[in-house]
C-alpha positions in Angstrom: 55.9 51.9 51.6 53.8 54.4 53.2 54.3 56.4 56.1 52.6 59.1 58.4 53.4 62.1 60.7 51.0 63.5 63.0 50.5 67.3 62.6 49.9 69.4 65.7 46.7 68.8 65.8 47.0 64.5 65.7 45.9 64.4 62.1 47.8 62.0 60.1 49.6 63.3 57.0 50.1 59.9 54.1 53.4 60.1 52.8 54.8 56.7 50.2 58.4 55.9 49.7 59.6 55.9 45.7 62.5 56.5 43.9 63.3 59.9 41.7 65.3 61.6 39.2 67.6 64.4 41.1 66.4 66.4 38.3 62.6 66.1 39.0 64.0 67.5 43.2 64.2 71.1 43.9 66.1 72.9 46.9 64.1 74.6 49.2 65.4 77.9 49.8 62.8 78.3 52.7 64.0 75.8 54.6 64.6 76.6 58.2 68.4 75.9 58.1 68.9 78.4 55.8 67.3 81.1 58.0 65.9 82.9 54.8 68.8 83.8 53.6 68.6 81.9 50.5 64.9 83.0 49.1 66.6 85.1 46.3 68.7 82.6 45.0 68.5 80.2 41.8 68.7 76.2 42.2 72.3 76.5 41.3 73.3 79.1 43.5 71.9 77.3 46.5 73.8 73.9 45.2 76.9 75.9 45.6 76.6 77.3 48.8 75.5 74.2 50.2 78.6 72.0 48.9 80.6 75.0 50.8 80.9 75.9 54.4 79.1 76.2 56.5 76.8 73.1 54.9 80.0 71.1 53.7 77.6 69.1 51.5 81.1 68.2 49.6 82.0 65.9 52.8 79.3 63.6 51.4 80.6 62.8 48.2 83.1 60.3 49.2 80.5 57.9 51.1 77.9 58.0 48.2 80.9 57.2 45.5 81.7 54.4 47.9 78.3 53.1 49.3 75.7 54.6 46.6 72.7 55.9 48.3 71.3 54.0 51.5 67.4 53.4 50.7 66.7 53.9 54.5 67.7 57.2 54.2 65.4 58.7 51.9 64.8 62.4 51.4 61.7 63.9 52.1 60.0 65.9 49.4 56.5 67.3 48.8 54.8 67.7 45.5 55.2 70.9 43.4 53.5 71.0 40.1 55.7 69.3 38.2 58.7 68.5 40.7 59.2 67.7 44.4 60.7 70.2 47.0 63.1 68.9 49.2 62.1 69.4 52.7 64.7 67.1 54.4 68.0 66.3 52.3 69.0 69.1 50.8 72.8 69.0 51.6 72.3 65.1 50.2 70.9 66.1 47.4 73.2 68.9 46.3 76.2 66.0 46.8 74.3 64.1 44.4 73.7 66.3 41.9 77.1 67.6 42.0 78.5 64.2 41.6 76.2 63.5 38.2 77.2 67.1 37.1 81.1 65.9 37.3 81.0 62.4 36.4 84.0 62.1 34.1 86.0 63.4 37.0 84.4 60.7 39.4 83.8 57.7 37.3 86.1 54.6 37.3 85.5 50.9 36.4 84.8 50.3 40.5 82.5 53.0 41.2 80.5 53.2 37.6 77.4 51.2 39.3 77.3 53.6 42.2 77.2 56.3 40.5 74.8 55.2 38.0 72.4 54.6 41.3 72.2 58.1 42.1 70.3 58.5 39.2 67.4 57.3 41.0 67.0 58.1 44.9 65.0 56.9 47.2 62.4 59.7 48.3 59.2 59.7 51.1 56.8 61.7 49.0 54.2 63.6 50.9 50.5 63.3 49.4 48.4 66.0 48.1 46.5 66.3 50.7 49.1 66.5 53.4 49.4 70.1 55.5 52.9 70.9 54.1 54.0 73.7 56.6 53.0 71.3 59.5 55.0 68.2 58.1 57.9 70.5 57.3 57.9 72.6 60.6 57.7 69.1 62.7 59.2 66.3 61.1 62.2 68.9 60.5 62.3 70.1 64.3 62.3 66.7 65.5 65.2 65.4 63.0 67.2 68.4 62.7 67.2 71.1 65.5 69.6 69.9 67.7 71.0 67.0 66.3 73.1 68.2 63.2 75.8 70.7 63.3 75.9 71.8 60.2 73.3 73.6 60.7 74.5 76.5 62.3 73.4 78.5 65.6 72.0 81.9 63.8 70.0 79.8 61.5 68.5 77.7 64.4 67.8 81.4 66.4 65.9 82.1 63.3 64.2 79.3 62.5 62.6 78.6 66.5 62.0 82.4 66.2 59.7 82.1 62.6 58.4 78.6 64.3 56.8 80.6 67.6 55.7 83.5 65.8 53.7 81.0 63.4 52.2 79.7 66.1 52.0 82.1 68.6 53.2 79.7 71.4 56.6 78.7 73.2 54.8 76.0 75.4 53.4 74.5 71.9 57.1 74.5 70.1 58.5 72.8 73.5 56.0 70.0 73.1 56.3 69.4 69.3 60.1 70.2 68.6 61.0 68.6 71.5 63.6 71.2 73.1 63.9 72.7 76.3 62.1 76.3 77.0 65.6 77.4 78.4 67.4 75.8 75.0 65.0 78.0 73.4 66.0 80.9 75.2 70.1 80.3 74.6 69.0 80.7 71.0 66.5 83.2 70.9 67.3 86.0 73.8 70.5 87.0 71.3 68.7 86.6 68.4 66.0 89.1 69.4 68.1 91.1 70.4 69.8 91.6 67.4 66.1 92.0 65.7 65.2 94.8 68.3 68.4 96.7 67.8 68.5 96.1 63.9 71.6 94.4 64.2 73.4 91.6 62.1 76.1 89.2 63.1 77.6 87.5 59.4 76.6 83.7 59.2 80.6 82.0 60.4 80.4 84.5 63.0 80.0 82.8 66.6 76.5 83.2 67.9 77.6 82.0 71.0 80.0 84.6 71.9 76.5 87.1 72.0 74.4 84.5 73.5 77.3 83.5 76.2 77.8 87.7 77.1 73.9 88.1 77.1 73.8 85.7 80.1 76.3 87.5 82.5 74.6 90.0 84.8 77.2 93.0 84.1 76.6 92.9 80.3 73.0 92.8 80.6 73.1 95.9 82.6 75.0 97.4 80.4 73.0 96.7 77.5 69.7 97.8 79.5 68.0 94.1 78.6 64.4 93.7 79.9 63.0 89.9 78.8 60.1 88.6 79.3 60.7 84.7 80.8 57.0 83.5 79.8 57.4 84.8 75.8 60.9 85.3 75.4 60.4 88.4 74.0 63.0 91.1 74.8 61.1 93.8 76.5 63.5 96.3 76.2 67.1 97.2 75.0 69.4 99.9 74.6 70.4 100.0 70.9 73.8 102.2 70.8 75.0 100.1 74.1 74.2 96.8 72.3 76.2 98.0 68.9 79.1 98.5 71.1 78.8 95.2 72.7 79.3 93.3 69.4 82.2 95.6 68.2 83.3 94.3 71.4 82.8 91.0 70.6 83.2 90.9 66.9 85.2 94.0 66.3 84.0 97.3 64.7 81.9 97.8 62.3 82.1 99.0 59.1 78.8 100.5 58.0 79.9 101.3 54.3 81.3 97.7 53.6 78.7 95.6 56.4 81.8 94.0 57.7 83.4 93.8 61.1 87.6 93.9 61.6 87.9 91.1 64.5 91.7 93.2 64.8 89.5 95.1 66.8 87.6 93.2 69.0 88.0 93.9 72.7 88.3 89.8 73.5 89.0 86.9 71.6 87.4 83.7 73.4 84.9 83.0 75.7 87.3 83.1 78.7 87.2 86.6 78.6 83.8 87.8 78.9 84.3 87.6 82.7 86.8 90.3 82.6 83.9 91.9 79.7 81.3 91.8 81.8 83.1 93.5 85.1 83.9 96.2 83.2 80.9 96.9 81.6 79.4 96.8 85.0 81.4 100.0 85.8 80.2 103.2 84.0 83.8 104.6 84.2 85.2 101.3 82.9 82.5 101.0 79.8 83.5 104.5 78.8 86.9 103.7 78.6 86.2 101.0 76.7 84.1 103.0 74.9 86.4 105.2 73.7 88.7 103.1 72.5 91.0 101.7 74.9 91.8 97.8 75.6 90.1 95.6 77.9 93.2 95.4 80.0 93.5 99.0 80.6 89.5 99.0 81.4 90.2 96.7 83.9 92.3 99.2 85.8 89.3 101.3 87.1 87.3 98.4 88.1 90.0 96.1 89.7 90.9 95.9 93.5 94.5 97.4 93.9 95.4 94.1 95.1 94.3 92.8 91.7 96.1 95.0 90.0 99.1 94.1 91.2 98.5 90.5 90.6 98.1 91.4 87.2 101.1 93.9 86.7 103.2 90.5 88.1 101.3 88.6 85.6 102.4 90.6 82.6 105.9 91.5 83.7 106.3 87.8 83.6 104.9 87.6 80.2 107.1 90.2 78.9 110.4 88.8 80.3 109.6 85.5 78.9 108.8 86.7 75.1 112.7 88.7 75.2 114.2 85.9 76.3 112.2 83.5 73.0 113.0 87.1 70.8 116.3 87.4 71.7 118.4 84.2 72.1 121.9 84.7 74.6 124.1 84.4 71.5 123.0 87.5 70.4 125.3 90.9 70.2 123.3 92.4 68.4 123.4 96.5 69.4 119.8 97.1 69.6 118.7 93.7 71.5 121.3 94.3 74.0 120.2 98.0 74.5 116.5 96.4 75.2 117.5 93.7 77.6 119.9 96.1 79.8 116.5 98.6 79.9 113.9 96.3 80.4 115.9 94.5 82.9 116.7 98.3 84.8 112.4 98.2 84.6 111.9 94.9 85.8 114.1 95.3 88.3 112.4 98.7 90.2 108.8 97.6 89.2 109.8 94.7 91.7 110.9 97.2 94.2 107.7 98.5 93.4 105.6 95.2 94.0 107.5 93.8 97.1 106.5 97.4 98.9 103.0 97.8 97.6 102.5 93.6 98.9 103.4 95.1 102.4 100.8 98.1 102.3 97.8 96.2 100.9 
């Protein structure tokens, strides 16, 4: 069965539909999804990182015990030397292969002809004479960018980054991936700037969360971001206000060990970089958070005194409701009484406190 892809410059590439040993297919640790971050490893190790998160190549293995593998799913492979790299497939194939690894664990009297099927998949084998990169870099934008989500953010950032540096053109990787130039820049603005400041946020981390603050005026100011719309290269950046923006976001960093402490983050969803980004707006307020303290206490210096208020309501309401789950009526306990009667002495003037300040504002 042959087949054919149009590279970017309309020429068709012959590909023919066969069946191979798993054995004669190799991972590709190049592949875009990856990012690059598995060029160093062996076949093996790649076969276990994809069976774990964040590839969950494991989820698989049920439907292939049950259905064996569907023939109009092939992989796609390309011809090297003696064996065929996987360009699309890879998570497929490392469920196979770890199936046939384990069979005496997965074997039984109903699944034995499945099983014995995987020892031949069906494959769309690229010729010779096809132009690999372009077959890879298209067929794999067009099937895979946006549609699967085990492929995560950071490795889409890097892989539209490598894709318009190879070919030196945004408006060319809109037309032939098929994604939207403002898409593009949800990915790649945070990406860059994490390449400009020679910054790193761990694969599992959420992308978003930098993408998401990038986009709110008060955070760009604060990080000093210049970009330009036509390229989507980031002009300019300050570096030591961006590496307190992600211990922000992701909590501090840890240069000996290369790991963050979320403890430490300054927020902990989305819902927050609002409150982030007003206080970063404030060059009082980003020292204070500089320094150390809490959002909330941030907050103070860039907040209306009506707001304040609002909040100090807010939190007094908070607090009364977490004594009264921590410390049930039935209680005599010494101690719990002693922190009811003084909280309640508290409660009771910082109302005093509220009812008059309601009347000056």
């Amino acid at each position: 069965m042959p087949a054919t892809i149009k590279d970017a410059n309309h020429v068709q590439q012959r590909a023919e539909f066969g069946y191979l040993d798993p054995s004669k297919l190799r991972f590709d640790p190049n592949n875009p999804r990856f990012g690059g971050i598995l060029s160093s490893k062996t076949q093996d190790q790649i076969e276990e990182l994809l069976i774990a998160k964040p590839y969950y190549a494991s989820e698989l293995i049920d439907s292939f015990l049950e259905n064996g593998f569907i023939d109009y799913e092939p992989l796609i492979v390309r011809k090297d030397n003696s064996h065929f790299v996987v360009l699309e497939g890879n998570r497929r194939l490392a469920a196979v292969r770890y199936i046939l690894r384990n069979r005496n664990q997965y074997e039984t009297a109903d699944n034995r002809a499945k099983i014995e099927s995987l020892t031949r998949i069906p494959v769309l084998k690229f010729t010779h004479g096809a132009d690999n990169e372009a077959v890879e870099r298209i067929y794999l934008g067009l099937r895979h960018l946006l549609g699967y989500r085990e492929w995560p953010p950071l490795s889409k950032a890097k892989f539209l980054n490598q894709e318009i540096k190879a070919v030196g053109d945004v408006d060319r990787v809109v037309r032939e991936i098929g994604i939207t130039k403002s898409d593009i820049q949800r990915y790649l603005i945070p990406y860059r700037v994490l390449l400009k400041t020679n910054s790193a946020i761990p694969e599992g981390k959420d992308f978003w969360l930098l993408g998401e603050a990038l986009s709110r005026s008060g955070i760009k100011k604060y990080v000093q971001l210049e970009v330009d719309r036509k390229t989507i290269d980031v002009k300019a950046v300050h570096t030591r206000k961006t590496a307190h923006l992600l211990d922000f976001l992701y909590g501090k960093y840890n240069r000996s060990k290369k790991t963050r402490d979320p403890s430490t983050a300054k927020i902990s969803d989305t819902r927050q970089l609002s409150s982030l980004a007003k206080t970063l707006n404030s060059e009082e307020a980003s020292s204070v958070l500089e320094k150390g303290s809490d959002l909330q206490l941030a907050l103070v210096f860039v907040e209306t005194k009506e707001e304040n208020l609002r909040r100090l309501k807010r939190l007094l309401d908070e607090i009364s409701a977490l004594l009264k789950e921590a410390f049930k009526p039935t209680s005599h306990r010494p101690e719990e009484r002693n922190v009811i009667k003084a909280f309640k002495n508290f409660e009771e003037n910082v109302k005093t406190y509220l009812a008059n300040a309601k009347r000056n504002v």
